[in-house]
C-alpha positions in Angstrom: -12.7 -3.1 -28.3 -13.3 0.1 -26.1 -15.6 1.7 -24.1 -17.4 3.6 -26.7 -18.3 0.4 -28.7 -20.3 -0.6 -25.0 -24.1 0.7 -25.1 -25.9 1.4 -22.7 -28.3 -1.4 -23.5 -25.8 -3.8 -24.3 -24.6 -3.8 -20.6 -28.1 -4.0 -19.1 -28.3 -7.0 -21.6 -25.0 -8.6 -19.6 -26.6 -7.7 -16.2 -29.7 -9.0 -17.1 -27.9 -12.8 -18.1 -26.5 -12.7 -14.5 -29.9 -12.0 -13.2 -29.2 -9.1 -11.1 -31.3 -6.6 -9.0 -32.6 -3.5 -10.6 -30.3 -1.7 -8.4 -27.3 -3.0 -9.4 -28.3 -2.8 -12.8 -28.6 0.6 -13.2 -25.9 1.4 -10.5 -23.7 -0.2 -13.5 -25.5 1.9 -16.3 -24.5 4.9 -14.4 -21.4 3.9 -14.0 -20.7 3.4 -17.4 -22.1 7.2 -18.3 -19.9 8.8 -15.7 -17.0 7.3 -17.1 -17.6 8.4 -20.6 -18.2 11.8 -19.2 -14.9 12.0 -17.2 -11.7 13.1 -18.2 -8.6 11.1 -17.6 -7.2 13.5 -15.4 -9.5 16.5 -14.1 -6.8 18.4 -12.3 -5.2 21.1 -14.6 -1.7 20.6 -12.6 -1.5 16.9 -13.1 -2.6 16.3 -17.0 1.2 16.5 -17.4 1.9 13.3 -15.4 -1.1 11.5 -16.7 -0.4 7.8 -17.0 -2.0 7.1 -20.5 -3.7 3.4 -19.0 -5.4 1.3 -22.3 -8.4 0.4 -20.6 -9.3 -1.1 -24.1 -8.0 -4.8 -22.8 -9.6 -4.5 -19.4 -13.0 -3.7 -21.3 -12.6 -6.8 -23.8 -11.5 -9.0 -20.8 -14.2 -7.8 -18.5 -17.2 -7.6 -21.1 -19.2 -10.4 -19.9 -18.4 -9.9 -16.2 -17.5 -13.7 -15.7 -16.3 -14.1 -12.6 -12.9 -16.0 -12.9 -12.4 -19.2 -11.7 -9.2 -18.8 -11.4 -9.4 -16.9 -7.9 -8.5 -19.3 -5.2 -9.0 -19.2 -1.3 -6.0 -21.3 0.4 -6.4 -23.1 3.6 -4.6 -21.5 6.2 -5.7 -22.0 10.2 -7.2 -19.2 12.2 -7.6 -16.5 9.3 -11.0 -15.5 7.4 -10.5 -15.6 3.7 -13.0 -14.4 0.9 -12.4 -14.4 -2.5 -14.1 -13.5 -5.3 -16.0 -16.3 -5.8 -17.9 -15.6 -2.7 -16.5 -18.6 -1.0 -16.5 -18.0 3.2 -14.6 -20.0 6.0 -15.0 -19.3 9.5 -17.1 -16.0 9.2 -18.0 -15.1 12.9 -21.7 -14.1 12.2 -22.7 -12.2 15.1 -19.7 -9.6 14.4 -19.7 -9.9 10.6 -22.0 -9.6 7.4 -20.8 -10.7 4.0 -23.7 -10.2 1.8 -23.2 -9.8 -2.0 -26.7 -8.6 -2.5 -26.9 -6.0 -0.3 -28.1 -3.0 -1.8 -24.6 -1.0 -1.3 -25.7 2.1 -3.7 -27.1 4.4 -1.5 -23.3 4.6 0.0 -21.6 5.0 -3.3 -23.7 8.0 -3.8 -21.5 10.1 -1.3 -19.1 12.4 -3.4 -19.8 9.8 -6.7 -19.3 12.7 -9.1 -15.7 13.3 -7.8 -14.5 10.0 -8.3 -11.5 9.2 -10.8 -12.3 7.9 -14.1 -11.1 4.3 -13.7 -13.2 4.2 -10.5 -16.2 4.0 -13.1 -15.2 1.2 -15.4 -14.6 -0.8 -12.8 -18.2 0.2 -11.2 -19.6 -0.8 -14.8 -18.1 -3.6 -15.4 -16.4 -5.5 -12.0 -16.9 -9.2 -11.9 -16.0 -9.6 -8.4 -17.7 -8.5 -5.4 -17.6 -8.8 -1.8 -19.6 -6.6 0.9 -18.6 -6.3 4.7 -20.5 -5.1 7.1 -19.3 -5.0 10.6 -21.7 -4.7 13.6 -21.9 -2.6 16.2 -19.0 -2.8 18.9 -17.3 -5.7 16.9 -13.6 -6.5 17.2 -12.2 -9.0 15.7 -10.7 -10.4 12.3 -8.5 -10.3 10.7 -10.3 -10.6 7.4 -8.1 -11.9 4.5 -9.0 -11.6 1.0 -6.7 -13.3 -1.4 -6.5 -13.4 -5.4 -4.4 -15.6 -7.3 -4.4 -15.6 -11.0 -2.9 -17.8 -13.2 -2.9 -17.9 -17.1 -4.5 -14.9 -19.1 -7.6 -13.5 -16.7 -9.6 -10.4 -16.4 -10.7 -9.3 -12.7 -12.4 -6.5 -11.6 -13.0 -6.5 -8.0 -15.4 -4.5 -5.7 -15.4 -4.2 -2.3 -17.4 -2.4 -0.2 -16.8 -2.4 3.9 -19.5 -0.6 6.3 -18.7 -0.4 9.7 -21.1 0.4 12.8 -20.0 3.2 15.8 -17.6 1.5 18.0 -16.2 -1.4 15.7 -13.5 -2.7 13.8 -12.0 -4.7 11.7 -8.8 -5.4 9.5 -8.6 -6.4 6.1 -5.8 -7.9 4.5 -5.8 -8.0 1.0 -3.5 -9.9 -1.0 -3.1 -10.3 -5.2 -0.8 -12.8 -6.6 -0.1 -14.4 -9.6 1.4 -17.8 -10.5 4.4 -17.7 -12.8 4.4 -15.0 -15.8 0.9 -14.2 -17.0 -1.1 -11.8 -19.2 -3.6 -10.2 -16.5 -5.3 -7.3 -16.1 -6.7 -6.0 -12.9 -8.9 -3.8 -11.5 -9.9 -3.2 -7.6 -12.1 -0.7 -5.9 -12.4 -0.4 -2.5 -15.1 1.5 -0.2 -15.1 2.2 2.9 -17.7 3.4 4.9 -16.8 3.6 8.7 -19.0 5.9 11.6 -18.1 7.6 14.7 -15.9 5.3 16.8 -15.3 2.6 14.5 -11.4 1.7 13.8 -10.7 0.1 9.9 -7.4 -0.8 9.1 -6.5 -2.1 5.5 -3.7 -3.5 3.9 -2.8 -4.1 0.8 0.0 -6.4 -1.1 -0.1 -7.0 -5.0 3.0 -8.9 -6.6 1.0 -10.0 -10.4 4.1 -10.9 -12.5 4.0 -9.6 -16.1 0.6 -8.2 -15.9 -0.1 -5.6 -18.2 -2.2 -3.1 -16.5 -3.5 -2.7 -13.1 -6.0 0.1 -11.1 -6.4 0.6 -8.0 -8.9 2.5 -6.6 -9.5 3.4 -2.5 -11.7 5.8 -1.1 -12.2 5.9 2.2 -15.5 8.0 4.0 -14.8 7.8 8.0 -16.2 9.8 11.1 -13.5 7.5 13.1 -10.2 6.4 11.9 -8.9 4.3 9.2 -5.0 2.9 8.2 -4.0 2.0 5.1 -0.8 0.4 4.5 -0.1 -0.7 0.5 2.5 -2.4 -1.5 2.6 -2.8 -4.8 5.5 -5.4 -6.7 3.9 -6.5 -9.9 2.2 -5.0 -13.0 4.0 -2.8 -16.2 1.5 -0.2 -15.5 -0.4 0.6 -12.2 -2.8 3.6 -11.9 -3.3 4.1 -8.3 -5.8 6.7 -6.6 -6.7 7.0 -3.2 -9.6 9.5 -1.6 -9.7 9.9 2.0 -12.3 12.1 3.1 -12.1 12.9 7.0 -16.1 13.3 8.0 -16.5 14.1 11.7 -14.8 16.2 14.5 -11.7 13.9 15.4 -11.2 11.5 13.2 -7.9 10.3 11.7 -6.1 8.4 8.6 -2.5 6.9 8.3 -1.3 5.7 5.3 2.1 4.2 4.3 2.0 3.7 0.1 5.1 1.3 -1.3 6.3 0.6 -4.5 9.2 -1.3 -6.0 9.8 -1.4 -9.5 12.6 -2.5 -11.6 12.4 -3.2 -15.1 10.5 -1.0 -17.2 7.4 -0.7 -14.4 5.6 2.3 -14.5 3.6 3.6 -11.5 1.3 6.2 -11.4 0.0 7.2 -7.9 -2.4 10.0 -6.2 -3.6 10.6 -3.4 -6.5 13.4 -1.7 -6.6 13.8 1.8 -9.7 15.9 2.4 -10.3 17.6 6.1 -14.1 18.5 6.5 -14.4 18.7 10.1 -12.8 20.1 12.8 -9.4 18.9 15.0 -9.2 16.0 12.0 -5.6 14.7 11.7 -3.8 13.1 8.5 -0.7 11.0 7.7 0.7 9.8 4.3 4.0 8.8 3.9 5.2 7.1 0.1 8.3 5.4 -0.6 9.8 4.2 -4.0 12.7 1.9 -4.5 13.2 2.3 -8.4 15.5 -0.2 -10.5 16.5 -0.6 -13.8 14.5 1.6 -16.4 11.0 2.1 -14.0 9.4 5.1 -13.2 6.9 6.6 -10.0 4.9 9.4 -10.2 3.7 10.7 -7.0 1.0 13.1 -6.9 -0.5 14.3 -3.5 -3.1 16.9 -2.4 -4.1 17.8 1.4 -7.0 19.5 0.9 -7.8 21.5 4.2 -11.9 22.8 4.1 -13.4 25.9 5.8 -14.9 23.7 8.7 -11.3 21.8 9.2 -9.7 24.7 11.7 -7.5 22.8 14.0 -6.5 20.1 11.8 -3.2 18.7 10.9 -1.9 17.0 7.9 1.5 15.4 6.4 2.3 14.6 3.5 6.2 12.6 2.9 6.9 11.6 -1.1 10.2 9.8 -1.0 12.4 8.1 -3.6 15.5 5.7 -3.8 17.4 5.2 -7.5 18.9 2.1 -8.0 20.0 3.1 -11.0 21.0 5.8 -13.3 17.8 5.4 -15.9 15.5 5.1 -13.1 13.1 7.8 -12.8 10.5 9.5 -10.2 8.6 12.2 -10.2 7.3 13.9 -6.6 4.2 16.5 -7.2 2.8 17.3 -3.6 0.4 20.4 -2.8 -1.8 22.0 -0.5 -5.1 23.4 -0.5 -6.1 25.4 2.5 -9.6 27.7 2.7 -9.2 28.0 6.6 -6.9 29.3 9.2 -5.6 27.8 12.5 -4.3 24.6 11.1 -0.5 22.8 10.5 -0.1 21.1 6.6 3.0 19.9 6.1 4.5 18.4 2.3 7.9 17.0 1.5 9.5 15.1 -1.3 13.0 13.6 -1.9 14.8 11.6 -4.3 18.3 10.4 -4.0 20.6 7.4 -5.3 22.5 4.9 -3.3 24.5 6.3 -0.9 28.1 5.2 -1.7 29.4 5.4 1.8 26.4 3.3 3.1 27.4 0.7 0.5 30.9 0.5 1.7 30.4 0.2 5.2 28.4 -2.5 4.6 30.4 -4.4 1.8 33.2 -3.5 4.7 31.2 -5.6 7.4 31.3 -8.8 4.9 28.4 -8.3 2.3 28.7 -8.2 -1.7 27.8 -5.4 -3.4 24.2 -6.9 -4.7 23.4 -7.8 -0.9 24.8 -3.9 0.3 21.9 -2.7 -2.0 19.2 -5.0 -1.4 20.1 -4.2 2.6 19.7 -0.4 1.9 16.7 -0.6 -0.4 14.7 -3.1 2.0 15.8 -0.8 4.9 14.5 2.4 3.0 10.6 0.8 2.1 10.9 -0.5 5.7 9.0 2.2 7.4 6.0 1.1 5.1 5.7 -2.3 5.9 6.7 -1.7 9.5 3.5 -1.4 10.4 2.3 -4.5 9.2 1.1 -6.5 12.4 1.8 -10.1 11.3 5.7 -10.9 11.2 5.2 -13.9 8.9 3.5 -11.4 6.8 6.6 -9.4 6.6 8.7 -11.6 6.3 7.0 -12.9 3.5 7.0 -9.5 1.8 10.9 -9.5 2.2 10.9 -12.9 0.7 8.9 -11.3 -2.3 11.3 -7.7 -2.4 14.5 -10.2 -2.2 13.6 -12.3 -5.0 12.3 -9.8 -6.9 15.6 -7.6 -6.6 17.5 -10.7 -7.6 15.5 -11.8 -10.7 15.0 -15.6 -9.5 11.3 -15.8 -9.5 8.7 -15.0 -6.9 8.4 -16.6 -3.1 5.8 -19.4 -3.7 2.9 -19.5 -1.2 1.3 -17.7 1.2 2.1 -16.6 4.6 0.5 -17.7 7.9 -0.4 -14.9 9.7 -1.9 -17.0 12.9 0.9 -14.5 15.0 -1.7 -10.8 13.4 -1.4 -8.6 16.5 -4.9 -6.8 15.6 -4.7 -3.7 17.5 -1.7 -4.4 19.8 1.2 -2.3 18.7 1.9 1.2 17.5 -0.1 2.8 14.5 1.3 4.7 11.2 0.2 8.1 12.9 2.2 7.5 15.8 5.3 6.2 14.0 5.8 7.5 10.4 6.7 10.6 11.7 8.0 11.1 15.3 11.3 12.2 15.5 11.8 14.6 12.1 12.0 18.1 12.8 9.3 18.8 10.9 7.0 17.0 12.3 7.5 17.6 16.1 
C-alpha cells in the first residue's frame, strides 16, 4: 500500500470513525495534499544524499490511526509521564495544560509550506497525540514522555508544546522497544515558545530492529530552546530539525547523537534560521559509526536580512570504528546580511591508535580501549543531560549495544533532574576551540 492509493475521502472516512473535530479533520486532509505535492528532498545540493525512506509500511501500519496499546507509562516517583494513550500522573494543573482537543492548527500554520515531506504523513496520518501548554511564569517539570513498543506496531506521534512569556518547561522524551521487533515510527514535534519562555527537550530512541523511523522537530521561539537528541535503534532514521529564531535575542543549542553499528543508516538535517536581530545558534553532531553503518549530516545556518548581529555554529563530527563504516558531513551557510559571525566545521577520523595503547597500557582490553574512546567522543552530547541516572542509563544502553549482549532493561529514575541548575549547550559545546572564542 502507498500513499497514492489514500483518497482524500477515504481518510476523512477514518477521521470521521474516531469522531473528530472539523479542525482536525481537515488539518489531516491537508496534510495529506502537501505531502503528495512535496518532493523528497527540495534542496538541489542535498538530492544526492537523499535517504530513500519506504513510507509504504508506515502508511499500511498507520491507516486506521489506532492508537497502540502497546505504549506504556511506567511508574516511577516524582516524574510526569504521558504517553500516547493520553494517560496523566501528577500533572500540576495551575502550571500545565494537556489537552488533546485543543485546536493546535492555527500554530501549525506558521511556515507549513516549508516543512519536510515526512513531516506531512505523519500530520495525515499520526495516531498519537499529546498537546502542552505551559502557563504564564511556570517552572517546573520535568515532563517525561515514554514509548515502549513491543511486537510488530505502527506509531505515529504528535506533539505540540506552547509556552507563555516567562515559562518553562523540560521534556524528556524517551522511545524504547522490548526485545527485537518489526516497528515503524514516526514523531513530530512543535514547539511554540514566546518572549521569555525557556524549553528544553531531550530526546533518547533505542527501538531494536525497527525498520524505519522519522523524526521530525521544528522549533518557533522568541526566547530560547535546547535540544539534546540521541538516537541508538532503527535500520533507517530520517531526521529533520527546523529551528527558526523569531525575536531580537533569542537562542537554540542543540547537541544531535548517533551511534550505529551494523548496517544502520542515518540520515540527518538540520536549518537554523536567524530572523531577528542579536539571535544566537549552536549545533554540535557527533557520530560513532561501527560495522558497515552510515550518517549523513546535512546542515544549513541560514542568516536573514533582519538577523545583523547574530552568531551561529555549526560542528559535524565523526568517529569510524571500522574500516566499512561510512559518514558523510555537508554543512553550509546562507547569509543575506552583514555584521554577523557563522561558523561550520566537519571532521571524520578513525580510532586513534595511540589513544588505544595508552589505554590498553593502563590495564584495559582492546574492546574496552574503544568503547572508552567512543563513549568519551558522543560525551559532549549527552553531557548536558541534567539527570545522572539518566546518563548513566544511556551509557548502559551505548555499552551494551557496542558489545552486542542485548539492551539495558528498564528505565531510569531521574528523581536527581537538575531542571535549570547547571551549565547549558551554548555555554559549553563550544568554549575553549579557537574557533569559537
Amino acid at each position: 500500500m502507498t500513499v497514492d492509493d489514500f483518497t482524500e475521502d477515504r481518510l476523512v472516512r477514518l477521521s470521521q470513525e474516531r469522531s473528530e473535530e472539523a479542525w482536525l479533520k481537515n488539518f489531516r486532509v491537508n496534510a495529506l495534499r502537501s505531502y503528495k505535492a512535496t518532493p523528497e528532498e527540495k534542496n538541489e545540493m542535498l538530492k544526492k544524499y537523499s535517504d530513500g525512506i519506504d513510507y509504504s509500511g508506515i502508511v499500511e501500519g498507520a491507516s486506521q490511526m489506532q492508537r497502540s496499546d502497546k505504549i506504556i507509562a511506567p511508574e516511577i516517583k516524582n516524574c510526569v509521564f504521558i504517553d500516547g494513550h493520553s494517560y496523566y500522573k501528577n500533572i500540576d494543573s495551575v502550571g500545565i495544560d494537556i489537552d488533546d482537543d485543543f485546536d493546535f492548527s492555527s500554530y501549525e500554520k506558521m511556515d507549513y509550506n516549508n516543512q519536510d515531506r515526512s513531516s506531512y504523513l505523519i500530520d495525515a496520518f499520526f495516531n498519537s497525540l499529546t498537546i502542552i501548554r505551559v502557563k504564564k511564569e511556570y517552572n517546573g517539570g520535568p515532563v517525561r514522555q515514554i514509548f515502549s513498543l513491543d511486537g510488530k506496531n505502527t506509531v505515529l506521534n504528535k506533539t505540540v508544546i506552547i509556552t507563555d512569556e516567562d515559562s518553562s518547561i523540560d521534556l524528556i522524551q524517551e522511545i524504547y522497544s522490548k526485545g527485537e521487533t518489526r516497528n515503524h515510527f514516526g514523531n513530530n514535534i512543535s514547539i511554540y515558545s514566546e518572549k521569555g519562555s525557556k524549553v528544553r527537550f531531550t530526546s533518547i530512541q533505542n527501538l531494536k530492529g525497527s525498520e524505519h523511523i522519522i523524526l521530525n522537530k521544528k522549533i518557533y521561539t522568541h526566547g530560547s530552546a535546547e535540544l539534546t537528541a540521541l538516537n541508538l535503534g532503527g535500520e533507517r532514521i530520517r531526521s529533520r530539525a527546523s529551528i527558526n529564531l523569531l525575536s531580537e535575542g533569542s537562542s537554540f543549542a542543540a547537541g544531535d547523537g548517533f551511534f550505529g553499528s551494523g548496517s544502520q543508516y542515518m540520515d540527518s538535517f538540520i536549518l537554523l534560521r536567524h530572523m531577528a536581530k542579536s539571535t544566537n545558534s549552536t549545533f554540535h553532531s557527533r557520530s560513532v559509526l561501527d560495522g558497515r553503518s552510515k550518517a549523513v549530516s546535512k546542515g544549513i545556518i541560514k542568516l536573514e536580512k533582519p538577523a545583523a548581529k547574530s552568531n551561529a555554529f555549526l560542528v559535524e563530527h565523526s568517529l569510524l570504528l571500522n574500516k566499512e563504516a561510512r559518514t558523510n558531513a555537508v554543512p553550509s551557510l546562507e547569509i543575506e546580511t552583514d555584521d554577523v559571525k557563522a561558523t561550520h566545521s566537519a571532521s571524520s577520523h578513525p580510532l586513534d591508535k595511540d589513544q588505544v595503547f595508552y589505554l590498553m597500557s593502563r590495564g584495559l582490553d582492546r574492546e574496552e580501549a574503544e568503547n572508552e574512546i567512543a563513549m568519551g567522543f558522543i560525551w559532549p552530547v549527552i553531557s548536558h543531560i541534567k539527570s545522572k541516572n539518566l546518563i548513566t542509563h544511556i551509557y548502559n544502553l551505548l555499552r551494551d549495544k557496542r558489545k552486542g549482549t542485548g539492551t539495558a532493561e528498564g528505565f531510569a529514575d531521574i528523581t536527581d533532574y537538575l531542571g535549570n541548575q547547571g551549565d547549558s549547550l551554548e555555554s559549553g559545546i563550544f568554549v575553549g576551540h579557537y574557533k569559537y572564542r
